[in-house]
Every structure is written in C-alpha cells, then in structure tokens.
C-alpha positions as YAML, in Angstrom:
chain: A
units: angstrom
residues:
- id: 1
  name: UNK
  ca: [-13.76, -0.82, 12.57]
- id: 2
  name: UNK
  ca: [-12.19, -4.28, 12.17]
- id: 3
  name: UNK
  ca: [-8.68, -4.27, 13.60]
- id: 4
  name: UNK
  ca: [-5.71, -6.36, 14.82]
- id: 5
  name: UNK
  ca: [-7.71, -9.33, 16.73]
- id: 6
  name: UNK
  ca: [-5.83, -12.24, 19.00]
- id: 7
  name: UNK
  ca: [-6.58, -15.39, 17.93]
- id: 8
  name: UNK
  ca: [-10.37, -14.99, 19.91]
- id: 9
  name: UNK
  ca: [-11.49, -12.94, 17.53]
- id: 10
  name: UNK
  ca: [-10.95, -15.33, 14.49]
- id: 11
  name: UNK
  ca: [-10.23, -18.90, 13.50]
- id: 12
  name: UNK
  ca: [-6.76, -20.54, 14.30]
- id: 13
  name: UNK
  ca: [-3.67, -19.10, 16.10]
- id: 14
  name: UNK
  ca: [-2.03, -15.84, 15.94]
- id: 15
  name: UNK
  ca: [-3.65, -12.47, 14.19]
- id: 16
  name: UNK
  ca: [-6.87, -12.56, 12.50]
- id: 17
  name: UNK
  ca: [-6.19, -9.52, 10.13]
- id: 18
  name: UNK
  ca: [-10.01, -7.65, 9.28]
- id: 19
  name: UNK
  ca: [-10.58, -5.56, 6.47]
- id: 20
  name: UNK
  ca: [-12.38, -2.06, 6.58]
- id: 21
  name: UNK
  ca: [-13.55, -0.98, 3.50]
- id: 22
  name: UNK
  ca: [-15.71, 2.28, 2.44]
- id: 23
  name: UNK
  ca: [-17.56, 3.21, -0.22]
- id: 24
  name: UNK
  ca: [-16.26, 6.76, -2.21]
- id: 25
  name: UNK
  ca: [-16.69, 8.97, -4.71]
- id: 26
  name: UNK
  ca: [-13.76, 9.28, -7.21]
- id: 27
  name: UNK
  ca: [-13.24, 12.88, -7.75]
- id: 28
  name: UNK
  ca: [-9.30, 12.83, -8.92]
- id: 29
  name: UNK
  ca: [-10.35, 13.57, -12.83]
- id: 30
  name: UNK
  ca: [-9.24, 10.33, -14.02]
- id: 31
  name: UNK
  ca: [-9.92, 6.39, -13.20]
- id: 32
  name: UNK
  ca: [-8.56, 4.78, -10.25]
- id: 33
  name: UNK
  ca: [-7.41, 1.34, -11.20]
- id: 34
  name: UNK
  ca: [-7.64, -1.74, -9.34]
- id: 35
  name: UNK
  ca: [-4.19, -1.71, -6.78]
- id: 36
  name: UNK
  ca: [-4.04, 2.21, -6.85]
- id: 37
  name: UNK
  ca: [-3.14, 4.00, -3.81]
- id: 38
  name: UNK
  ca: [-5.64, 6.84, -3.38]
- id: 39
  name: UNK
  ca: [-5.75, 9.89, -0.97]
- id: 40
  name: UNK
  ca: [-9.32, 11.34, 0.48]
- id: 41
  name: UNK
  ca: [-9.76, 15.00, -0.01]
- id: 42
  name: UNK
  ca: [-9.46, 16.04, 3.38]
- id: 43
  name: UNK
  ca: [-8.34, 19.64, 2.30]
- id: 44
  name: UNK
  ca: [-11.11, 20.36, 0.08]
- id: 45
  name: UNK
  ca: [-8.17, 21.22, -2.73]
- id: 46
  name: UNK
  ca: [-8.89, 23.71, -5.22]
- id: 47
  name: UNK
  ca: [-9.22, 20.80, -7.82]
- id: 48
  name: UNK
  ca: [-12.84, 20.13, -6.41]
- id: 49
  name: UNK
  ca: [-13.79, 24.02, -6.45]
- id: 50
  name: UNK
  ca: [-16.90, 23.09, -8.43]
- id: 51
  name: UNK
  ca: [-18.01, 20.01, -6.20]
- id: 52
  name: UNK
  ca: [-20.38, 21.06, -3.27]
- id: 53
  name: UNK
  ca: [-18.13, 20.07, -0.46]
- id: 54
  name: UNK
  ca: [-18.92, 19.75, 3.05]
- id: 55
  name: UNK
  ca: [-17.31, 18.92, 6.54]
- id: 56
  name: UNK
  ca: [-19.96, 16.19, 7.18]
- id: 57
  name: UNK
  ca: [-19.26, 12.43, 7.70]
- id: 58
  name: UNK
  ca: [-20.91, 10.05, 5.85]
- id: 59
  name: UNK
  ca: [-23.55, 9.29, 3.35]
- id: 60
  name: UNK
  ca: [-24.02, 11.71, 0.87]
- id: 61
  name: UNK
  ca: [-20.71, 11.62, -1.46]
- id: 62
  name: UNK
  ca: [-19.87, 14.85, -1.36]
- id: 63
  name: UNK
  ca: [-18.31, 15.17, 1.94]
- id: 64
  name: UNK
  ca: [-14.53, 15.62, 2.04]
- id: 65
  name: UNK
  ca: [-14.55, 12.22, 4.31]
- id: 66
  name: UNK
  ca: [-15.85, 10.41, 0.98]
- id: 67
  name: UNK
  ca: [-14.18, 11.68, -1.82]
- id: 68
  name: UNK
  ca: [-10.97, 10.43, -3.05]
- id: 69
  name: UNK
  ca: [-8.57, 11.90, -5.07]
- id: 70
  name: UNK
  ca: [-4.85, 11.14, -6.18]
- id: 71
  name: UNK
  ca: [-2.73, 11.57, -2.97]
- id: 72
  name: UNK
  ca: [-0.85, 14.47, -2.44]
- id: 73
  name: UNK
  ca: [1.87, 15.68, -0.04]
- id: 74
  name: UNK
  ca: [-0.34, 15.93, 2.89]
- id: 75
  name: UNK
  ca: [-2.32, 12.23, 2.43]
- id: 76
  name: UNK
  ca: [1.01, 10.81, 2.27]
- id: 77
  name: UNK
  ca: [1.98, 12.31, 5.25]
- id: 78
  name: UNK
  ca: [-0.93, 12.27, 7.34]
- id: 79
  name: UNK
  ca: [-4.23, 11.72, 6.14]
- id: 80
  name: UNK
  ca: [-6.55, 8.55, 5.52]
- id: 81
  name: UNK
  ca: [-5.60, 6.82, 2.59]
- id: 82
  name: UNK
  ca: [-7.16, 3.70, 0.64]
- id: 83
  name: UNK
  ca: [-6.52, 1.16, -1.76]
- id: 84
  name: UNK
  ca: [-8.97, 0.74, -4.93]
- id: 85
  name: UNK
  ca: [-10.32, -2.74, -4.60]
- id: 86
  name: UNK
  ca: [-12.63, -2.62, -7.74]
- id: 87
  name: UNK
  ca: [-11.83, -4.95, -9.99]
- id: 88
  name: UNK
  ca: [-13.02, -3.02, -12.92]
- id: 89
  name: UNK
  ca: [-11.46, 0.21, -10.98]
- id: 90
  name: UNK
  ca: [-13.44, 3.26, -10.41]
- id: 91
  name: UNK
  ca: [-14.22, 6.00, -13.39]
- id: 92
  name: UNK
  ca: [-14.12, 9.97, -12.16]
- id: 93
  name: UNK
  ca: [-16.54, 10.82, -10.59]
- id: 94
  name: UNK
  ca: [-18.32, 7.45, -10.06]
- id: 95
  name: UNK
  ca: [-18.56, 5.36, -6.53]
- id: 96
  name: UNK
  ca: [-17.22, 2.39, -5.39]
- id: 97
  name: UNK
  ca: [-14.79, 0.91, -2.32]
- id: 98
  name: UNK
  ca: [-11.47, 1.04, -1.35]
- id: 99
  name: UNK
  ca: [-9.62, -0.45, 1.66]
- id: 100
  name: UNK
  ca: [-8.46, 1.78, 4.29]
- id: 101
  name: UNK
  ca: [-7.37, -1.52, 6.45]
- id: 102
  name: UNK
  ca: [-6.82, -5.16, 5.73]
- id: 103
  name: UNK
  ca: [-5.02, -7.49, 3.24]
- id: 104
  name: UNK
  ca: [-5.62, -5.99, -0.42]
- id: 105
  name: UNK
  ca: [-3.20, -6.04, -4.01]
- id: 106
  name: UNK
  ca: [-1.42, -2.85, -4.13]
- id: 107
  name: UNK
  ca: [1.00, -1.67, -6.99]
- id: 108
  name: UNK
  ca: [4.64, -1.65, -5.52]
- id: 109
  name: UNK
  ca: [7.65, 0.20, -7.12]
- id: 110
  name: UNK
  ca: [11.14, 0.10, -6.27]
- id: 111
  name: UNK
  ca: [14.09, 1.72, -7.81]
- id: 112
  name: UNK
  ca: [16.91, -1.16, -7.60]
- id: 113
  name: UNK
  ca: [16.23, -4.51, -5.62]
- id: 114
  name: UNK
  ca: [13.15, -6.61, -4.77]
- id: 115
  name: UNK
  ca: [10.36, -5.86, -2.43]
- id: 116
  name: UNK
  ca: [10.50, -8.59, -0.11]
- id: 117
  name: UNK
  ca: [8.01, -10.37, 2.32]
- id: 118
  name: UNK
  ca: [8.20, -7.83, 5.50]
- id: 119
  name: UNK
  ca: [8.96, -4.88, 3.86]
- id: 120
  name: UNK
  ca: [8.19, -1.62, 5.04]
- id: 121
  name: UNK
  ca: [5.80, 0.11, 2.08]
- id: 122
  name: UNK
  ca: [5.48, 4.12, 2.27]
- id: 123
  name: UNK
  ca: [3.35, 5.82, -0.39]
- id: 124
  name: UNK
  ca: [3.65, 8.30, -3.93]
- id: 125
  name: UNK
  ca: [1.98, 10.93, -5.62]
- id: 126
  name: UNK
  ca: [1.80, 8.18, -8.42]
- id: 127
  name: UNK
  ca: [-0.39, 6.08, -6.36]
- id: 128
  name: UNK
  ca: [2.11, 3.45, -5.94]
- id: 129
  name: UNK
  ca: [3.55, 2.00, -2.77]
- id: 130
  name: UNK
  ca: [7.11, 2.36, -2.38]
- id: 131
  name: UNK
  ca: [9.89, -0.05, -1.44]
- id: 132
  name: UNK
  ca: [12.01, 2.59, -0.13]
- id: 133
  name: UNK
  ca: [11.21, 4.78, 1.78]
- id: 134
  name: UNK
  ca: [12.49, 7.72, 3.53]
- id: 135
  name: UNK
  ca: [13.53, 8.66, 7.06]
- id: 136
  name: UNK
  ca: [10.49, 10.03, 8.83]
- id: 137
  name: UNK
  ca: [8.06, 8.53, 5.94]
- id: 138
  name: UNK
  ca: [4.68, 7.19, 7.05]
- id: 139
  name: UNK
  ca: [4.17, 3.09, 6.67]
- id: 140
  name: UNK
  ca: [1.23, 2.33, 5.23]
- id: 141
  name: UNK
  ca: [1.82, -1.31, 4.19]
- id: 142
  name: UNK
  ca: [3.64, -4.62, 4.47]
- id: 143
  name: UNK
  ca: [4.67, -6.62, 1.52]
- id: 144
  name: UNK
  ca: [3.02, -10.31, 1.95]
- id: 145
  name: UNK
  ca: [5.21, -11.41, -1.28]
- id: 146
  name: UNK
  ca: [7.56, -10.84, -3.36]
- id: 147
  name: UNK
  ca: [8.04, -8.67, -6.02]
- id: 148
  name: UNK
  ca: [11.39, -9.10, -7.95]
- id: 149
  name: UNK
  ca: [13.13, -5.89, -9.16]
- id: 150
  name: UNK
  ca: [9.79, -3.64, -9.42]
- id: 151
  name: UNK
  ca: [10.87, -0.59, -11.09]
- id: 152
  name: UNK
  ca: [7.78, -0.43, -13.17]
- id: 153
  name: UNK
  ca: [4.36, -0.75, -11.34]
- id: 154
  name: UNK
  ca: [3.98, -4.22, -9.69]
- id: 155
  name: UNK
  ca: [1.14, -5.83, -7.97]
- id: 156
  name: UNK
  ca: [1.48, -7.49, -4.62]
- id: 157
  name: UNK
  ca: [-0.52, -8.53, -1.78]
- id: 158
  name: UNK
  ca: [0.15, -6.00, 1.38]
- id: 159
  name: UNK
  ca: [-0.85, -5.64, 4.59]
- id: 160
  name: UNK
  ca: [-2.53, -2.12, 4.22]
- id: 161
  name: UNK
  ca: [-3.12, 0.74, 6.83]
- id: 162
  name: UNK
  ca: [-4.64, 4.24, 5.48]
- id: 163
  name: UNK
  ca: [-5.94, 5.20, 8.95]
- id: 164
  name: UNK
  ca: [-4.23, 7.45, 11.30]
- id: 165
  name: UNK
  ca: [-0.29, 6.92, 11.43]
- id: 166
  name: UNK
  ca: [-0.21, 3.76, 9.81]
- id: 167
  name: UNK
  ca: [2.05, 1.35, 10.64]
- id: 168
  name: UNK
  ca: [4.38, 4.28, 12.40]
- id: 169
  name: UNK
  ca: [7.07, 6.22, 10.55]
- id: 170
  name: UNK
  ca: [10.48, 4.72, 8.69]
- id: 171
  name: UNK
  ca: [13.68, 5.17, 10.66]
- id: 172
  name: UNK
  ca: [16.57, 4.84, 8.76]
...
C-alpha cells in the first residue's frame, strides 16, 4: 500500500501523498456516484442475505473485503471505507474502484459555515463527509479547498483515509 512518503519517495520537498485504490462490487441497491463516501460490508448485513458471501480476501467479488455498500454506524466508526472515483459512478451491483487512501473529490456538507483548507472531515450514513464532527468521531479526510457554506452536498478535493483509524479521532 502507498502511504505517507518523505520527500525520497517522490519528486520535490515535503510529502509525496500515494493513492490506494481497489476494485469493488457495489452491492448497496442503488448507484454510487462519483464523490460518494462508501462503507465495505465487513458485517455481512442482512441486506446482502441473498449474495454468496465469504470471509476470503480478494479476487472473486463476493467477499465481504470487496463489496461496498452505503456506510453504516459501524464503517463510520471503524471499518475500511472508500471514496467512488468513477466518473460515471458505479450501478448496483456492478464493479469498479474507489479510494481507500490518497487525494480524491469527496462530497462535503456542513450545517452553518465553510469547510475550510485543513479541516478535519468525519463521515455520514448519507455518504457525505462532514465538516463537523463530533467528539470521539473518526477522521477520515482533510479538506484541500474550500467549500463556502455547504449545507447541500458539495464537492471538494480531500485528503482521504478509509483504512484503519484514519486520520485519529476528533477531540473537541
């Protein structure tokens, strides 16, 4: 997996940011757009009852590390997480990639305010990054621009991280 580099591992000073993408299968019932936040079905939920889901990494798309669905409580929480990064999105059941780690467009909401350059991004159930989040919230981006008064959908460039604890968790 491509990570946080010093300037060694790419061109030019400071961090050379890599991007890990993966290939899924889109079992959530309904398209994933291009920007969407999306969970993997680490649970085997009873929403994929009728898919033929195993514990098995890799290759076949019907493992629960490949298929993604909308995220839930525990994705948001805990579990990988990706960004679509299909430009024409991906249709139920169908394949293509998100990004679990790198520099992507993400949809941002926020309540009141802007999302600012630096902000701390946690995630929804409506497959949104969030401007605000709460105390004890995983991180799993950084706004790279700005993104004036967001309360409807917005998309940004972010700095995303799906995998493990993210970027840590928000302390108020």
């Amino acid at each position: 997996m491509t990570g946080i580099f010093s300037s060694l591992g790419g061109a030019g000073d400071g961090l050379f940011i890599g991007n890990y993408d993966v290939v899924v299968t889109n079992r959530s019932g309904a398209t994933f757009a291009y920007g969407d936040v999306v969970g993997f079905d680490m649970l085997a939920a009873a929403s994929q009852q009728t898919e033929t889901t195993s514990e098995s990494p890799g290759g076949s798309g019907v493992s629960i590390f490949n298929n993604a669905i909308a995220p839930h409580a525990g994705s948001i929480s805990y579990q990988p997480m990706g960004v679509c990064i299909e430009a024409a999105g991906i249709a139920d059941n169908a394949r293509g990639k998100v990004r679990i780690w790198g520099i992507c467009e993400a949809y941002v909401i926020l309540n009141s305010g802007n999302v600012t350059v630096g902000m701390d991004l946690s995630a929804t159930t409506a497959k949104n990054l969030d401007g605000a989040p709460a105390a004890g919230e995983r991180i799993v981006g950084i706004a790279l621009e700005l993104a004036t008064t967001p309360t409807t959908r917005a998309l940004i460039d972010v700095w995303f991280n799906g995998a493990g604890g993210g970027f840590g968790t928000f302390v108020s």
